[in-house]
Each structure stands twice: as C-alpha cells, then as structure tokens.
SEFIZA-3560 file (N, C-alpha, C; in Angstrom, 3 decimals):
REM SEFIZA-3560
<numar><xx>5.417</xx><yy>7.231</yy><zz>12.602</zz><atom>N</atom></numar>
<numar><xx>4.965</xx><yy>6.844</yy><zz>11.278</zz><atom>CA</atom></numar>
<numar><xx>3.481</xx><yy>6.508</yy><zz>11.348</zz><atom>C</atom></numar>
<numar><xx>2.760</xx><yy>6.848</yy><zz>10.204</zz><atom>N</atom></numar>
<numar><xx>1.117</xx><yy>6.998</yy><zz>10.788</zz><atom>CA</atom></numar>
<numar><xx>0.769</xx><yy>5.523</yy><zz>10.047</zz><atom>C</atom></numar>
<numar><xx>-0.017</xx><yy>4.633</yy><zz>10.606</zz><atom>N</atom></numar>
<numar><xx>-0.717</xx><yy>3.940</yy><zz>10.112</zz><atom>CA</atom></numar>
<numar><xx>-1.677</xx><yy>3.526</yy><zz>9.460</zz><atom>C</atom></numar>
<numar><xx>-1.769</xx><yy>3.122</yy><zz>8.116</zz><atom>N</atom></numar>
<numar><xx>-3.526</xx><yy>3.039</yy><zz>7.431</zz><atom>CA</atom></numar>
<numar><xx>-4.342</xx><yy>2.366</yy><zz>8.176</zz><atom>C</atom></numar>
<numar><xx>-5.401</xx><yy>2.655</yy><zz>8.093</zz><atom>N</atom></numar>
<numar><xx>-6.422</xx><yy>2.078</yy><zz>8.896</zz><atom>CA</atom></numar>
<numar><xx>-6.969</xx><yy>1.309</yy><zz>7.431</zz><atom>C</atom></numar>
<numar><xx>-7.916</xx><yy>0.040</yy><zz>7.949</zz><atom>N</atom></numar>
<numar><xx>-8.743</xx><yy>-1.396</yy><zz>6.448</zz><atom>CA</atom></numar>
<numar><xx>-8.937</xx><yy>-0.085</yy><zz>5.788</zz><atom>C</atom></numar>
<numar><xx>-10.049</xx><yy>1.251</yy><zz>5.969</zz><atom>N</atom></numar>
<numar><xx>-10.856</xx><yy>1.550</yy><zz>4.662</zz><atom>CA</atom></numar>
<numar><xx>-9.567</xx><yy>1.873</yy><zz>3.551</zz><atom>C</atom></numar>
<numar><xx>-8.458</xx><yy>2.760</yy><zz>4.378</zz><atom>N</atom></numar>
<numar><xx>-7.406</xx><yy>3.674</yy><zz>3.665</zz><atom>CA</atom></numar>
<numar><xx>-6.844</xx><yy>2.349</yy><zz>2.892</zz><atom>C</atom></numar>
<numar><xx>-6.352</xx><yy>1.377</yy><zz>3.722</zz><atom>N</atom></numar>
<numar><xx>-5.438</xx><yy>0.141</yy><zz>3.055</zz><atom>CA</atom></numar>
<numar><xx>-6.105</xx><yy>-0.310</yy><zz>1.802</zz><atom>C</atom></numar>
<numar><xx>-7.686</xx><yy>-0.749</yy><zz>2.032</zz><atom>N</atom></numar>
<numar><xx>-8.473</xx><yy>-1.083</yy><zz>1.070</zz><atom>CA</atom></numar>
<numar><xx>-8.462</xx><yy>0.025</yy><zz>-0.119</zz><atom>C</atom></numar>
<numar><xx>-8.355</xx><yy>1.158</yy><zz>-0.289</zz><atom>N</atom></numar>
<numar><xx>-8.020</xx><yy>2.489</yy><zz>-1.661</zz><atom>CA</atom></numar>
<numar><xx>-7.071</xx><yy>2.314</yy><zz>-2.102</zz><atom>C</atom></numar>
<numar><xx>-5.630</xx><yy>2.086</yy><zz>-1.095</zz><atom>N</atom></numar>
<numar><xx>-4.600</xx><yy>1.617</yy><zz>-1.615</zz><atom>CA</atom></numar>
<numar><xx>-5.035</xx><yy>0.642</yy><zz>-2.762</zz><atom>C</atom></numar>
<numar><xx>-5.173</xx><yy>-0.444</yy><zz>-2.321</zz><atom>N</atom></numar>
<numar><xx>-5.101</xx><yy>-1.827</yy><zz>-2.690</zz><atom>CA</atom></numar>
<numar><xx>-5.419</xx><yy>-1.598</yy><zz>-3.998</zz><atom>C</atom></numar>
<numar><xx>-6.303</xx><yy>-0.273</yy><zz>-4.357</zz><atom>N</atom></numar>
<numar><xx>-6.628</xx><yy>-0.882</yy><zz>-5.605</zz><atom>CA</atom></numar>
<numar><xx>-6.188</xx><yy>-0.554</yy><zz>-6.950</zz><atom>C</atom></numar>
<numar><xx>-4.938</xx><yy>0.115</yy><zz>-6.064</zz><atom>N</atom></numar>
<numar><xx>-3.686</xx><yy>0.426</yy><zz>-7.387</zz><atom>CA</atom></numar>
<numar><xx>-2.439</xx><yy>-0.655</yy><zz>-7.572</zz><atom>C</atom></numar>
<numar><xx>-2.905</xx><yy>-1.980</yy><zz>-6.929</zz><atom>N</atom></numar>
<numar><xx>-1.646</xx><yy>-2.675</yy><zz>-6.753</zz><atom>CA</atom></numar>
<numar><xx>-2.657</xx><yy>-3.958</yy><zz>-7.598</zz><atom>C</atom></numar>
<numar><xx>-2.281</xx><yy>-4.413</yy><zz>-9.023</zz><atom>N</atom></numar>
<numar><xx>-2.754</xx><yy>-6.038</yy><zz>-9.046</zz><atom>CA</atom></numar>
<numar><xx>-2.328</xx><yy>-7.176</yy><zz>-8.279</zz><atom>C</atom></numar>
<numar><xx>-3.952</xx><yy>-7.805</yy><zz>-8.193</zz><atom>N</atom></numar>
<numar><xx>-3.315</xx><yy>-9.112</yy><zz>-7.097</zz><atom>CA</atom></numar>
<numar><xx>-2.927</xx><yy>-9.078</yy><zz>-5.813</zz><atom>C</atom></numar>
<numar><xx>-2.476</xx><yy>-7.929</yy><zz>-5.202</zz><atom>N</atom></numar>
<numar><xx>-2.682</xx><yy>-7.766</yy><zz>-3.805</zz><atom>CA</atom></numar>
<numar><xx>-3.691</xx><yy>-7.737</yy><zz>-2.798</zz><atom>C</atom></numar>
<numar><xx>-3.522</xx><yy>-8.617</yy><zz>-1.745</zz><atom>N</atom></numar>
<numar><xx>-4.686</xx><yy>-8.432</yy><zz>-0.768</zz><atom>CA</atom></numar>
<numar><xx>-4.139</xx><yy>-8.043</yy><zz>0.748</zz><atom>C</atom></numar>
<numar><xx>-4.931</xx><yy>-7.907</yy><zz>1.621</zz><atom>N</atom></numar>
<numar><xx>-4.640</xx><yy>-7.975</yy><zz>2.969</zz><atom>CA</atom></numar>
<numar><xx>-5.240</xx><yy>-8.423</yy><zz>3.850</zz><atom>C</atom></numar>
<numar><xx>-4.105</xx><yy>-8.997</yy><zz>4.375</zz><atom>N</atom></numar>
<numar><xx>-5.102</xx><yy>-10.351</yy><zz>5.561</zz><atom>CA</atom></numar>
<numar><xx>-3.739</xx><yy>-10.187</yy><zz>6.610</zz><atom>C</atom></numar>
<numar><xx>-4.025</xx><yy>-11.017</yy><zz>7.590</zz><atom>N</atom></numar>
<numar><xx>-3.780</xx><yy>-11.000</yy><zz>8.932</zz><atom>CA</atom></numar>
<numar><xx>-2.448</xx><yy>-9.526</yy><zz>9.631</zz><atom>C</atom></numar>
<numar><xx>-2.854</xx><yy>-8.316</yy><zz>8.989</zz><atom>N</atom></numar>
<numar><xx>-1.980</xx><yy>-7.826</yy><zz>9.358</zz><atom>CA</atom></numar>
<numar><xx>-1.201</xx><yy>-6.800</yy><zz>8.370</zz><atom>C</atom></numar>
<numar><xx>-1.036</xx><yy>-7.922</yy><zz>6.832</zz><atom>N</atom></numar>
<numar><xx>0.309</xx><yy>-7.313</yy><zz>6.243</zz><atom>CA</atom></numar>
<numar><xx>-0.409</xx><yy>-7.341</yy><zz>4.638</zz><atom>C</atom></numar>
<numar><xx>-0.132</xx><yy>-7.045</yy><zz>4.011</zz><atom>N</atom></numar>
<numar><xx>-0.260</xx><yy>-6.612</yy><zz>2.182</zz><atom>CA</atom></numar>
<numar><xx>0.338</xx><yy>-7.459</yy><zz>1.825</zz><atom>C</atom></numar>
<numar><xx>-0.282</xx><yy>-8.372</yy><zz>1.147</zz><atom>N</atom></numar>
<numar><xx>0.502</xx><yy>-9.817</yy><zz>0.429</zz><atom>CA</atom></numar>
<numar><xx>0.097</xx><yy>-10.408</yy><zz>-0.964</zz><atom>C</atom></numar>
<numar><xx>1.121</xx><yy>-10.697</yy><zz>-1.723</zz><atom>N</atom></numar>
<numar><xx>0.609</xx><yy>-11.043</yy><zz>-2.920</zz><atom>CA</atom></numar>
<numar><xx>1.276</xx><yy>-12.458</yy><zz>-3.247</zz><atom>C</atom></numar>
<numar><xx>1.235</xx><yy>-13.382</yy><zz>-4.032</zz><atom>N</atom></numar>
<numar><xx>1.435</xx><yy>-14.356</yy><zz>-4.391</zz><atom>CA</atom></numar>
<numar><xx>2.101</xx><yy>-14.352</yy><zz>-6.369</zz><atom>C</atom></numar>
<numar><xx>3.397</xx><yy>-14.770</yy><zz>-5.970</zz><atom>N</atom></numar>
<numar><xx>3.912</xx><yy>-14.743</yy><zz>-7.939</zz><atom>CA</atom></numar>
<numar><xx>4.506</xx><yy>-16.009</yy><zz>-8.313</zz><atom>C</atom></numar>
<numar><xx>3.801</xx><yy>-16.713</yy><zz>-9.819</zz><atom>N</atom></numar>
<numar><xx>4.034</xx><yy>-17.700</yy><zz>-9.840</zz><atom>CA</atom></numar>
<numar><xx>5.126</xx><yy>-17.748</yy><zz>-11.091</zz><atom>C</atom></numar>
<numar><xx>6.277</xx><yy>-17.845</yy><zz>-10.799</zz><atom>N</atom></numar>
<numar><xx>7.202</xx><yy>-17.711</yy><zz>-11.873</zz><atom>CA</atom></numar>
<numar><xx>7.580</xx><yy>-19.246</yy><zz>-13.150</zz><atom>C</atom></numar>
<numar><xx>8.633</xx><yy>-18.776</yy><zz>-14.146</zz><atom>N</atom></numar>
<numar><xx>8.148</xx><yy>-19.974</yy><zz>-14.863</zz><atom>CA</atom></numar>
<numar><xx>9.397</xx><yy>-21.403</yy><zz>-14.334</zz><atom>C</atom></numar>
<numar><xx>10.120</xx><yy>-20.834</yy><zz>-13.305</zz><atom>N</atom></numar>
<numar><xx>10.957</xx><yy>-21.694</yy><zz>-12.698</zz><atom>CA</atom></numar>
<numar><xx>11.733</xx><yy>-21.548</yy><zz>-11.556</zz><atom>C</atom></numar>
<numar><xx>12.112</xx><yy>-22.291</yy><zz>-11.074</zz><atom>N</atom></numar>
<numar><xx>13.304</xx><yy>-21.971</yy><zz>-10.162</zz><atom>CA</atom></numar>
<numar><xx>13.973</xx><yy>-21.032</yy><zz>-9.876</zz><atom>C</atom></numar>
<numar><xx>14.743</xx><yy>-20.790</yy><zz>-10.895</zz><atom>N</atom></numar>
<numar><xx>15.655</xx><yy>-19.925</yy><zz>-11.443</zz><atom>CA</atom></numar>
<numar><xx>15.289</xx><yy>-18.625</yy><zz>-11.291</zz><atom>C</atom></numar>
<numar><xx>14.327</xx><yy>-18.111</yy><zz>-12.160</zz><atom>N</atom></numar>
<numar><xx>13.616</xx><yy>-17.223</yy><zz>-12.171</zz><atom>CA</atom></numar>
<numar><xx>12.769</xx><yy>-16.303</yy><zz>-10.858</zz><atom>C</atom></numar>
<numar><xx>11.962</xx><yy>-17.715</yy><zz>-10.090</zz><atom>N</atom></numar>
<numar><xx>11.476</xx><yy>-17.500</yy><zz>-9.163</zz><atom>CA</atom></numar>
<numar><xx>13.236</xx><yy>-16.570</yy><zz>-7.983</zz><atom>C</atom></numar>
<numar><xx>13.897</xx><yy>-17.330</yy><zz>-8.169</zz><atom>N</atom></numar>
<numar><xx>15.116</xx><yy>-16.936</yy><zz>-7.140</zz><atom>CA</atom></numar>
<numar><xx>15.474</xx><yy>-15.613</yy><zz>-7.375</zz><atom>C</atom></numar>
<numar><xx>15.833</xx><yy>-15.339</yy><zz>-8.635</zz><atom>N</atom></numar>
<numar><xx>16.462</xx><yy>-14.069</yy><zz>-9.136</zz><atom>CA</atom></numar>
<numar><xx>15.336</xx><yy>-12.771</yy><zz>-9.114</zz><atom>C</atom></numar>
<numar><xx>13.989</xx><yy>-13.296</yy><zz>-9.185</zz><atom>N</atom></numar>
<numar><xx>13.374</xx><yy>-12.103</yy><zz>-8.328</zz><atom>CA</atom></numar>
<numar><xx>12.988</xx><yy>-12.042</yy><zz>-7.324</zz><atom>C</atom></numar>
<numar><xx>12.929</xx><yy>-13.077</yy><zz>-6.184</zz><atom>N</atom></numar>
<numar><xx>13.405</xx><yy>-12.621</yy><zz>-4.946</zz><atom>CA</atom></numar>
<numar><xx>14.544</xx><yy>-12.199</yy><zz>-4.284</zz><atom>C</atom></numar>
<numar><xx>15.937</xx><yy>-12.422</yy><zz>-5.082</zz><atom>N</atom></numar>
<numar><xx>16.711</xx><yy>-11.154</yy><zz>-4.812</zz><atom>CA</atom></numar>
<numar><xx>17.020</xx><yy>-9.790</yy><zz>-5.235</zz><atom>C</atom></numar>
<numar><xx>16.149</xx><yy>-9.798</yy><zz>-6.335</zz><atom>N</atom></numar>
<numar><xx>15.496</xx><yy>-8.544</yy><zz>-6.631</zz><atom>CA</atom></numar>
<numar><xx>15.040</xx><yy>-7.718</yy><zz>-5.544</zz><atom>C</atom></numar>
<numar><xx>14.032</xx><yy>-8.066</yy><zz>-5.201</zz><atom>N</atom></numar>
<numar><xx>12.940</xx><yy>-7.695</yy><zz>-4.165</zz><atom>CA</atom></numar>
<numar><xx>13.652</xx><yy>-7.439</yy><zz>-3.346</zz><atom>C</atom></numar>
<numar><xx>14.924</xx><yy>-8.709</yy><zz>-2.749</zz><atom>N</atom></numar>
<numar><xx>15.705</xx><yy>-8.255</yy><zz>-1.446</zz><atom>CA</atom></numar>
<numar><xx>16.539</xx><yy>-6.968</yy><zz>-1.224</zz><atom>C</atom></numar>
<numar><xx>16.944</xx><yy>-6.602</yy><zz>-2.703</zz><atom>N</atom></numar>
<numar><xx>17.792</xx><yy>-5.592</yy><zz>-2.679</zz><atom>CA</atom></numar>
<numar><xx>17.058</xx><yy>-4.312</yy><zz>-3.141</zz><atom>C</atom></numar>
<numar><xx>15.704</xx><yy>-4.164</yy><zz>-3.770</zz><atom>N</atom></numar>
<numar><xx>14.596</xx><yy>-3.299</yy><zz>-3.156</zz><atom>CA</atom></numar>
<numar><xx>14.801</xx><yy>-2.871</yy><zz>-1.806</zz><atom>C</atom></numar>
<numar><xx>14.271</xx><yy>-4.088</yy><zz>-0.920</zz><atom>N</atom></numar>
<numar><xx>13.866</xx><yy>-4.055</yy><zz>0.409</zz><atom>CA</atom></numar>
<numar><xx>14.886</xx><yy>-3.180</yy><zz>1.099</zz><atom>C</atom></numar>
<numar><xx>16.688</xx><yy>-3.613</yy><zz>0.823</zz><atom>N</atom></numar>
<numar><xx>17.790</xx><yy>-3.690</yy><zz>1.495</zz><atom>CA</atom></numar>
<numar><xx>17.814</xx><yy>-1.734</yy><zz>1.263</zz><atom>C</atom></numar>
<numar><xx>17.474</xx><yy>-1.015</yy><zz>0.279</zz><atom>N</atom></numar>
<numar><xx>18.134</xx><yy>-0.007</yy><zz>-0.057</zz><atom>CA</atom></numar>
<numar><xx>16.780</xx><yy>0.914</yy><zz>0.678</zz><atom>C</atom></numar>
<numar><xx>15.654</xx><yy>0.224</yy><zz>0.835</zz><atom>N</atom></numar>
<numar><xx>14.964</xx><yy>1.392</yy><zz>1.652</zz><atom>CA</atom></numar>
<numar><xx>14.613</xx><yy>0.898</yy><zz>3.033</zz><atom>C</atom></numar>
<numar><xx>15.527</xx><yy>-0.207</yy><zz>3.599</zz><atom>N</atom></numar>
<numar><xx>15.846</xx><yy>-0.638</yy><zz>5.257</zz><atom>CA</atom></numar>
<numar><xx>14.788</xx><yy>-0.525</yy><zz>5.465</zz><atom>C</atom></numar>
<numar><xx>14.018</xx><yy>-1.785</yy><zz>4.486</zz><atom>N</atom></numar>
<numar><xx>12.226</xx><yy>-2.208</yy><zz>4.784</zz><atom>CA</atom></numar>
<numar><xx>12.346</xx><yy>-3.625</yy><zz>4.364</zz><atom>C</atom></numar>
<numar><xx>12.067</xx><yy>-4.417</yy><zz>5.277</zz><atom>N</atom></numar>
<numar><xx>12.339</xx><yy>-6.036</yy><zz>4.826</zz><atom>CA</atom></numar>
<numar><xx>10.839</xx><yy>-6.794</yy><zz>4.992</zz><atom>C</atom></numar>
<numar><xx>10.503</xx><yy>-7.240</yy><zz>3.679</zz><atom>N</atom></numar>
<numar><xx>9.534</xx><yy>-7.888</yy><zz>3.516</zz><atom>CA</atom></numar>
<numar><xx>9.418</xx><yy>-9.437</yy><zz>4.208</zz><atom>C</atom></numar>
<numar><xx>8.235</xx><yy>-10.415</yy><zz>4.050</zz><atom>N</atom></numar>
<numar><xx>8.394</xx><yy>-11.729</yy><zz>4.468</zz><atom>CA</atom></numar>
<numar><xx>8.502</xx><yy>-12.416</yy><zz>2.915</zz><atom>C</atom></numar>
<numar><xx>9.373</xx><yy>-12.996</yy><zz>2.661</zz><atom>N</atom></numar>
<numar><xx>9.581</xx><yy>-13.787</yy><zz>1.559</zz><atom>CA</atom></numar>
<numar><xx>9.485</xx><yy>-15.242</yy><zz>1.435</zz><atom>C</atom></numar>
<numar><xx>8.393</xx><yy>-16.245</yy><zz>1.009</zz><atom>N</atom></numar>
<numar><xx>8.384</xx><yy>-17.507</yy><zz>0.722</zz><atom>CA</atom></numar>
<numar><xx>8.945</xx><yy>-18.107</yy><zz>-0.260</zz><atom>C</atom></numar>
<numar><xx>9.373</xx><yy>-18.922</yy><zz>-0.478</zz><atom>N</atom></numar>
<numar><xx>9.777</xx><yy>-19.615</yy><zz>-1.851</zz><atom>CA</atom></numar>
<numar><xx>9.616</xx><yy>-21.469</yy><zz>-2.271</zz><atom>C</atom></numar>
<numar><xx>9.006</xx><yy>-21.280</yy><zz>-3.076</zz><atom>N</atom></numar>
<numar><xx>8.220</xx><yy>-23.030</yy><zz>-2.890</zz><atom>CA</atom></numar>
<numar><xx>8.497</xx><yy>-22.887</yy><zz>-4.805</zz><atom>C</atom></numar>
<numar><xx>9.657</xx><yy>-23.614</yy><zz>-5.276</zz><atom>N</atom></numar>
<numar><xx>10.096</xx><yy>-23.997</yy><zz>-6.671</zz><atom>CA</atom></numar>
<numar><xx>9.867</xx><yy>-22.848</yy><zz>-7.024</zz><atom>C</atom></numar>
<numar><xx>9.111</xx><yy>-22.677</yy><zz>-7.797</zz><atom>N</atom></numar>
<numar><xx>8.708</xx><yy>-21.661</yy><zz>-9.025</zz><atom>CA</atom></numar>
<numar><xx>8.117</xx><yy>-20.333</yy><zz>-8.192</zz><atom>C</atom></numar>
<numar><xx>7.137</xx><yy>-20.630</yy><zz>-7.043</zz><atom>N</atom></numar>
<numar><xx>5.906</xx><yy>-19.534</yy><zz>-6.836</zz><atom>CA</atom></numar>
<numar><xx>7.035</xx><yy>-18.829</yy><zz>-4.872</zz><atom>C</atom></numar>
<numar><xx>6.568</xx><yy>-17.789</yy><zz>-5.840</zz><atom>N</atom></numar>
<numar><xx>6.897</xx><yy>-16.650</yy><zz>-4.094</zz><atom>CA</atom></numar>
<numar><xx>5.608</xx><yy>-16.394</yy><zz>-3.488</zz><atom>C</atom></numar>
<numar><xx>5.617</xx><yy>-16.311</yy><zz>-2.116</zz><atom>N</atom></numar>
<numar><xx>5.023</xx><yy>-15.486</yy><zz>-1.908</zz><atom>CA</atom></numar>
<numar><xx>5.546</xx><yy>-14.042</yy><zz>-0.580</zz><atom>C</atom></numar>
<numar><xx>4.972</xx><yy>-13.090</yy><zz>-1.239</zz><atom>N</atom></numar>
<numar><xx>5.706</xx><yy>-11.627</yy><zz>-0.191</zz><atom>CA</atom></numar>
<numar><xx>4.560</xx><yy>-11.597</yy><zz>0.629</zz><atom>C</atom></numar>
<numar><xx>4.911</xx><yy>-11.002</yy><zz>1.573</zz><atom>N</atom></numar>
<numar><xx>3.897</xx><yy>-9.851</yy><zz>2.849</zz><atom>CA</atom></numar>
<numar><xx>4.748</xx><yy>-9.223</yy><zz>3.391</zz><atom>C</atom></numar>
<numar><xx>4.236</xx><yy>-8.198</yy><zz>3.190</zz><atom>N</atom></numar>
<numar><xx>4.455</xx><yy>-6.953</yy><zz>4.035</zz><atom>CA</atom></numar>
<numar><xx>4.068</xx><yy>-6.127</yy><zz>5.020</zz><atom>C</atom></numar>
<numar><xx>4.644</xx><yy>-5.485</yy><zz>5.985</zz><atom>N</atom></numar>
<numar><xx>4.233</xx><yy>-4.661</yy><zz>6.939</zz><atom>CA</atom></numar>
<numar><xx>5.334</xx><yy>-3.809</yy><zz>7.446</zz><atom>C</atom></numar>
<numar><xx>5.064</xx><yy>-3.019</yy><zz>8.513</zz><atom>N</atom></numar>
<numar><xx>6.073</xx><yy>-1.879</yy><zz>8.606</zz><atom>CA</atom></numar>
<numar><xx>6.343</xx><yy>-2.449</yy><zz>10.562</zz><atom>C</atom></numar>
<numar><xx>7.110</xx><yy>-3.547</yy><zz>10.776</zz><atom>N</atom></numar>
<numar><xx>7.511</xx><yy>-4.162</yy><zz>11.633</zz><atom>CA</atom></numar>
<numar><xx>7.305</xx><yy>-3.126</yy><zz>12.927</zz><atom>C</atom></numar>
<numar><xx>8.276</xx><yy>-1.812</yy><zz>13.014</zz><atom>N</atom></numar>
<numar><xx>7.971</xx><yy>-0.829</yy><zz>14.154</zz><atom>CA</atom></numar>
<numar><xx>7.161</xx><yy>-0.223</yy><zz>14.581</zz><atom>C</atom></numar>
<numar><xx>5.942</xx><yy>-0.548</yy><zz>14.142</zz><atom>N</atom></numar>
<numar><xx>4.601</xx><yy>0.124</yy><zz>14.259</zz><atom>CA</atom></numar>
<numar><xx>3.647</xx><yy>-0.782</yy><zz>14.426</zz><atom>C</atom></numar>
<numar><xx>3.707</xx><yy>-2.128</yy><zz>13.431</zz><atom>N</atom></numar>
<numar><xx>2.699</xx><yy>-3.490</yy><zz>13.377</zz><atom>CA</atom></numar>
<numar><xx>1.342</xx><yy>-2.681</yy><zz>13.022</zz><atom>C</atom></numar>
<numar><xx>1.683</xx><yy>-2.135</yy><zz>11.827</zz><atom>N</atom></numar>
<numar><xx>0.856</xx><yy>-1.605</yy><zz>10.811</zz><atom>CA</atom></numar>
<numar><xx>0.793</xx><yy>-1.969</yy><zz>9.269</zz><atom>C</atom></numar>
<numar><xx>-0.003</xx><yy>-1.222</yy><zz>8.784</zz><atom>N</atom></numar>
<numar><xx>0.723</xx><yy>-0.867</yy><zz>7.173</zz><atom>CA</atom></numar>
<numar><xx>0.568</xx><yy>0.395</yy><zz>7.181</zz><atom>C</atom></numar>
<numar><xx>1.859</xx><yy>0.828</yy><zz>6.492</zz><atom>N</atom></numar>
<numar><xx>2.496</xx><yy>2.459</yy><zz>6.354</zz><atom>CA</atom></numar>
<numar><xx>2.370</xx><yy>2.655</yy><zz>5.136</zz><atom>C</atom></numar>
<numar><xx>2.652</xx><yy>3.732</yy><zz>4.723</zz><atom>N</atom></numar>
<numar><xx>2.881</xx><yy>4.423</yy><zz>3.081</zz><atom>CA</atom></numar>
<numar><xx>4.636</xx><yy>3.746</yy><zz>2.587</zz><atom>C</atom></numar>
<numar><xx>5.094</xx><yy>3.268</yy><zz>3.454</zz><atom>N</atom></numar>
<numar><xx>6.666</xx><yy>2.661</yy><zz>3.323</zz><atom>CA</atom></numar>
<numar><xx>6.216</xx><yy>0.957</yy><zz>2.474</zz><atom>C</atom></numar>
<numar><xx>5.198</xx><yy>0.493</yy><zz>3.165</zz><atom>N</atom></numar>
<numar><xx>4.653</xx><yy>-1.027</yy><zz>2.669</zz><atom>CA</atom></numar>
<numar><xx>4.067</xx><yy>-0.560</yy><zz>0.578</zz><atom>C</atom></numar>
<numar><xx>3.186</xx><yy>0.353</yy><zz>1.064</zz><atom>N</atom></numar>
<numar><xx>2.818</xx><yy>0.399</yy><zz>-0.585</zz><atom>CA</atom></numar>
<numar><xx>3.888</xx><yy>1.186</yy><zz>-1.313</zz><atom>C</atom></numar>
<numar><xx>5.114</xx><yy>1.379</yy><zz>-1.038</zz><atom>N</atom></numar>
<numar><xx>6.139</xx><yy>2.073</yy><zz>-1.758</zz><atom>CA</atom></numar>
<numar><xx>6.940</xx><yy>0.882</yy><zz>-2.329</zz><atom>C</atom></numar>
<numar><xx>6.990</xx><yy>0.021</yy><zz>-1.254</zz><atom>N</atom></numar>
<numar><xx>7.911</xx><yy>-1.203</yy><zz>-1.475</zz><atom>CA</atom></numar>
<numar><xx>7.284</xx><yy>-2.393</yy><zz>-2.648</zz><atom>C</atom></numar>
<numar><xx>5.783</xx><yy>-2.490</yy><zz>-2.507</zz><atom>N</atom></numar>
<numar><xx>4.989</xx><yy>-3.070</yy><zz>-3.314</zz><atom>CA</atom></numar>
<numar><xx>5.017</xx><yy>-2.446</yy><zz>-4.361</zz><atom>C</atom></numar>
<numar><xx>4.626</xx><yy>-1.174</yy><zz>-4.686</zz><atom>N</atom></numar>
<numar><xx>4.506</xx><yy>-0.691</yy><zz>-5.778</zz><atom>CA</atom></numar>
<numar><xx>6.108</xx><yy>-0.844</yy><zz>-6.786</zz><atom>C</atom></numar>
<numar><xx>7.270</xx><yy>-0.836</yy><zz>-6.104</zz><atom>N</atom></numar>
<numar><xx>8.673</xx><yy>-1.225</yy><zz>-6.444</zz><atom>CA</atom></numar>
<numar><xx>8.680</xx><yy>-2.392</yy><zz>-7.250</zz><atom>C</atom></numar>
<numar><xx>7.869</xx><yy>-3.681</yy><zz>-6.618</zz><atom>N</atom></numar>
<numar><xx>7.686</xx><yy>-5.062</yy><zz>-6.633</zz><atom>CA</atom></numar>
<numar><xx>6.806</xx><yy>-5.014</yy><zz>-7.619</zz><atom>C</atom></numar>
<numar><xx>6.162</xx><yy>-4.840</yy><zz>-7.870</zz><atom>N</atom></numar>
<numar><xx>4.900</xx><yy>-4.912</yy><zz>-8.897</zz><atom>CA</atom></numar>
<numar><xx>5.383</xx><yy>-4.397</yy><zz>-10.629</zz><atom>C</atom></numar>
<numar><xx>6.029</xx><yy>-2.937</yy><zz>-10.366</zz><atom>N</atom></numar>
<numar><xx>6.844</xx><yy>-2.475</yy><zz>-11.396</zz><atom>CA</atom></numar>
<numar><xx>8.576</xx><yy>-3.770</yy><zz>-12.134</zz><atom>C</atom></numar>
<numar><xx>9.066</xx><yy>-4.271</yy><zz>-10.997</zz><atom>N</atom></numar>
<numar><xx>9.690</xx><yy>-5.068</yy><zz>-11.537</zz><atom>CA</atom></numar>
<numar><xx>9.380</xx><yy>-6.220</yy><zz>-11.958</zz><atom>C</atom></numar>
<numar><xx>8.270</xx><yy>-6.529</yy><zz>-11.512</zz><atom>N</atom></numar>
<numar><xx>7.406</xx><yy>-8.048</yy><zz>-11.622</zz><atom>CA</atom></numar>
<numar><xx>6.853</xx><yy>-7.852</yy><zz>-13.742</zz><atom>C</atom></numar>
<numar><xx>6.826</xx><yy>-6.532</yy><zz>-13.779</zz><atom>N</atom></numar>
<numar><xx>6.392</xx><yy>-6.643</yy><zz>-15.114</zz><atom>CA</atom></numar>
<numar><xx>7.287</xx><yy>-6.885</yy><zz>-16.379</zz><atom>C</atom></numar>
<numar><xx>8.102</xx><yy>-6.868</yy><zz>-15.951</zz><atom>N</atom></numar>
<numar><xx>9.329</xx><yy>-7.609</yy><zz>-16.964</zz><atom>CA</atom></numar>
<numar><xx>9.506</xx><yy>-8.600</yy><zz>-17.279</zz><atom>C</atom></numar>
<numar><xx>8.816</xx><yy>-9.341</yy><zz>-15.733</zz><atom>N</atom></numar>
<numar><xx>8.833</xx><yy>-11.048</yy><zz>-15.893</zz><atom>CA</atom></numar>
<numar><xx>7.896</xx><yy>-11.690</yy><zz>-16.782</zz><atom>C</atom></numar>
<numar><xx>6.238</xx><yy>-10.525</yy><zz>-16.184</zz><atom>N</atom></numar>
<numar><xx>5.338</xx><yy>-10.831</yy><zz>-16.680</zz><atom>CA</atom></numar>
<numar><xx>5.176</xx><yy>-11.266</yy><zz>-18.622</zz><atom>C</atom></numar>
<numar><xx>5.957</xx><yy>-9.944</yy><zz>-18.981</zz><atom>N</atom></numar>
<numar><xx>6.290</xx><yy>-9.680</yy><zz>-20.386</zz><atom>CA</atom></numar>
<numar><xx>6.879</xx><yy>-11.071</yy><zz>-20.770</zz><atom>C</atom></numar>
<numar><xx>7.737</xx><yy>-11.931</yy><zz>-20.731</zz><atom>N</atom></numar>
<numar><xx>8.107</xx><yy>-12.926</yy><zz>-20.623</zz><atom>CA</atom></numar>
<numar><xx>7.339</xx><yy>-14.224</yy><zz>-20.849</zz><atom>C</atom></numar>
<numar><xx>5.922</xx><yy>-14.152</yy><zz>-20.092</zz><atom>N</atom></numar>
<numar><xx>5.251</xx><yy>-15.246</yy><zz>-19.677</zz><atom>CA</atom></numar>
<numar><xx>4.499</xx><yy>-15.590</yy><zz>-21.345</zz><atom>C</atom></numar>
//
C-alpha cells in the first residue's frame, strides 16, 4: 500500500474541512451538542471504520470527539485514511445541519 508523502497529504487536506496532520495521522476535532449525540456518532464512525477493516483512534470527552487516523500496517497515511475521513465528514453533515 503506497504511502503519501507531507506535500501529497497536504493536497489532500484540502478537500477535507477542519482536518489537519500532525504527529503521524489526519485528525480532526467535532464538537457535538451533547453526550448523546457526541456517542451516536462515534458509533457511526465505528461502523464506517468496521465495514472497511480500517480502525480509527477515537476520543470522547462529553460532547467533543476527537478522530486520527492512519493506516496502522504501513505507519503512514494511505488513500484508505482519506476514504475513511471523507466517509466521516459526509456523515458529520447531518449533524452539522442540526447545529
């Protein structure tokens, strides 16, 4: 599986809002309007993750997630990381609609 190198990751990046990359992995930060909410789209995300056997890092602090990603067997970022984000970002806008 081929790896992006910063410039390629950085072109990516700039089809994804709010995403950055730092130590490694593609990470974004979502601040939901509760608990509740915050939970039910991180098992969203999980069952994203689960159906293309790509598992993100998932935080959860009340309301706000935060994801990072990387492509664990390589200790890269792959075209598999911005597939999974781009997944995440598209469902995130439902919530957004909401806010």
């Amino acid at each position: 599986m081929e790896t992006y190198n910063e410039t390629q990751i950085g072109e990516k990046l700039k089809t994804l809002s709010g995403w950055s990359f730092k130590d490694n992995a593609i990470e974004r930060e979502y601040n939901m309007k509760s608990f509740n909410e915050a939970l039910g789209f991180m098992v969203r995300i999980g069952l994203f993750a689960e159906q293309m056997d790509h598992h993100p890092e998932i935080f959860n602090v009340y309301n706000q997630l935060k994801i990072r990603i990387y492509t664990h067997s390589v200790n890269g970022i792959t075209k598999l990381d911005f597939d999974l984000a781009t997944k995440i970002e598209s469902a995130y806008k439902g919530y957004e609609l909401k806010e």
